[in-house]
N, C-alpha and C positions, 0 to 999 in steps of 0.2 A: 501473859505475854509481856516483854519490854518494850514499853513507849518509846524504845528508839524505833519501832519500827513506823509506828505511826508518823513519829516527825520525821524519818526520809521521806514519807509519800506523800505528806501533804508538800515537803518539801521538795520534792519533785515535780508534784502536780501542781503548784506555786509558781515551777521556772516555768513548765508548761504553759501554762494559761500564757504568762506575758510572753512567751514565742510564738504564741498563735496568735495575740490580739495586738503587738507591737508595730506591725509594717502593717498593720489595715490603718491603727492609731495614725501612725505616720503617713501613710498616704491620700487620707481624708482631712488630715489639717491643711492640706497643701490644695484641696480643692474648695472650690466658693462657694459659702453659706447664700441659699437666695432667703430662706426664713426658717426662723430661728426662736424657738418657745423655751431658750433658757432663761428660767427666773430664778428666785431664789429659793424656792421648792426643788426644781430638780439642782439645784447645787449643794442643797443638805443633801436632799437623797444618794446623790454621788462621793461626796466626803463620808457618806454614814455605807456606801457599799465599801469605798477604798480601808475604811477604818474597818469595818469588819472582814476584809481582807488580808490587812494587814497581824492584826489581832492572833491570828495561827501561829503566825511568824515568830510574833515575841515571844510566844509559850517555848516556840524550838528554840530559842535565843537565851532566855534567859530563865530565872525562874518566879518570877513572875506574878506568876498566875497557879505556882504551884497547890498552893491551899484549894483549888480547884479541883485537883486531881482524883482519879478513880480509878480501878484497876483495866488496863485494855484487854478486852474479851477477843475470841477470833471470830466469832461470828458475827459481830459490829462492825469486826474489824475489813472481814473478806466484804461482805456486805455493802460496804463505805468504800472502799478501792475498786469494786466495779460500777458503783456509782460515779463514781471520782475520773473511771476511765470513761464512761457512755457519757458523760456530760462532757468532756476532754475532747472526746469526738464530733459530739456533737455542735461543739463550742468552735471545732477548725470546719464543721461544714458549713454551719449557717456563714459563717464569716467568710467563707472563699464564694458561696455562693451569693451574697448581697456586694462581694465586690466594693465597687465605690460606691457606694448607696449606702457604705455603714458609714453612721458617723456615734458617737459616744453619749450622744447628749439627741435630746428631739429638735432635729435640724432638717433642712429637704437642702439638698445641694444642688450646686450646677451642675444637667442636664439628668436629674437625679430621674430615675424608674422604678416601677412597680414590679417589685419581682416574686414572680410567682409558681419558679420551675425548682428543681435541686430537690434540699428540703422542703424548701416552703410550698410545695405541691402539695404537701400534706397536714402541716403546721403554720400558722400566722406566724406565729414567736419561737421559734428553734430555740434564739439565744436565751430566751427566758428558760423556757424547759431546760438547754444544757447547764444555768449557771445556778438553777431549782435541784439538778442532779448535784452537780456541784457541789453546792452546799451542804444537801443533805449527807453526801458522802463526807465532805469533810466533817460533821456533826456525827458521824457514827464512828469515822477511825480514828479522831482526837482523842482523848478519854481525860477530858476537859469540862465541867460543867460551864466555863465564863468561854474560852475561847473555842471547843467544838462547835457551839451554836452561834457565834457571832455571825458569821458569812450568813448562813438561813436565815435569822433576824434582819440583818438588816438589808440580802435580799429578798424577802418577805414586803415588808414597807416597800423596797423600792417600785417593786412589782403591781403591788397593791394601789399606788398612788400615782403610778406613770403608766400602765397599760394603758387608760382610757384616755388621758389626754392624746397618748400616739396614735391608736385609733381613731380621736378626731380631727387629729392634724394629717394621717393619710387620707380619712374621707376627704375633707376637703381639699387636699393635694390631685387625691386620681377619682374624685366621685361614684359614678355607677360603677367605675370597674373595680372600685377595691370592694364596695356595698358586694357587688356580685361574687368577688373572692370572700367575703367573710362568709358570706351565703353556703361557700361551697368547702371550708374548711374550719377548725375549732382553731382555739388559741395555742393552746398546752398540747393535750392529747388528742392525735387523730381517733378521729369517729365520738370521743366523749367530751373532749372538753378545751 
């Protein structure tokens, strides 16, 4: 197959992502941090998701990263583009449904709530799951060894290193009731995990 088709979809799925996560971006900087757990753990962590974001990009840009390259398959490739779309989606539900309650960093805002209907009826972390889909998708239709797996790397770490802190800055945010929501739903996947 030609790797051109690969870089339109990631480069697709590139403008997408910032049209779905742009005006939540924008409309949560404009509301008031009451507390605020950025240190400089999640500021690597954030530069090291934005660089592995980024990283797709200058494969379709330039060449780069060519000495990288491998032949693109279809079955990685189909495989990766419906990964790329169920995480796409997933990535505009969680985020319309936490409303102003998202913010990019582990923050609690003014007059911030526990929300627990939409997706999150089912899921703790949608947006993890959709940007774990994400990734992975992008890691199958690249056909890239340095830049297919950048995004999964280095959302992997971020994941890895920032779930538990957010967990214990909701407990103590909403108490029993978030204790009672974790009780009654997984992180990742409904009913397993």
């Amino acid at each position: 197959m030609n790797p051109w088709f690969a870089k339109a979809i990631v480069l697709v799925s590139s403008i997408v992502m910032v049209i779905v996560r742009a005006p939540h971006g924008q409309r949560s900087r404009g509301i008031k941090v009451v507390k605020s757990r950025k240190g400089s753990l999640e500021i690597v962590l954030l530069t090291l998701a934005w660089l592995g974001f980024f990283v797709p990009l200058v494969w379709i840009a330039t060449p780069v990263f060519a000495f990288a390259d491998y032949p693109l398959r279809p079955v990685p490739f189909i495989a990766g583009t419906l990964c790329l779309a169920v995480g796409l989606w997933l990535f505009h539900l969680s985020h319309a449904d936490l409303g102003t309650n998202w913010s990019i960093t582990l923050e609690v805002l003014e007059r911030h709530r526990l929300v627990t209907e939409g997706i999150y009826r089912r899921v703790r972390h949608p947006m993890y799951l959709a940007l774990l889909l994400y990734s992975l998708g992008q890691a199958l239709v690249l056909p890239n060894w340095v830049a297919g797996p950048s995004y999964l790397v280095a959302f992997g770490l971020l994941f890895a290193l920032r779930v538990g802190p957010e967990e214990r800055m909701m407990r103590e945010e909403f108490g029993k009731d978030y204790e009672a929501y974790m009780a009654r739903t997984k992180r990742l996947i409904p009913g397993l995990w």
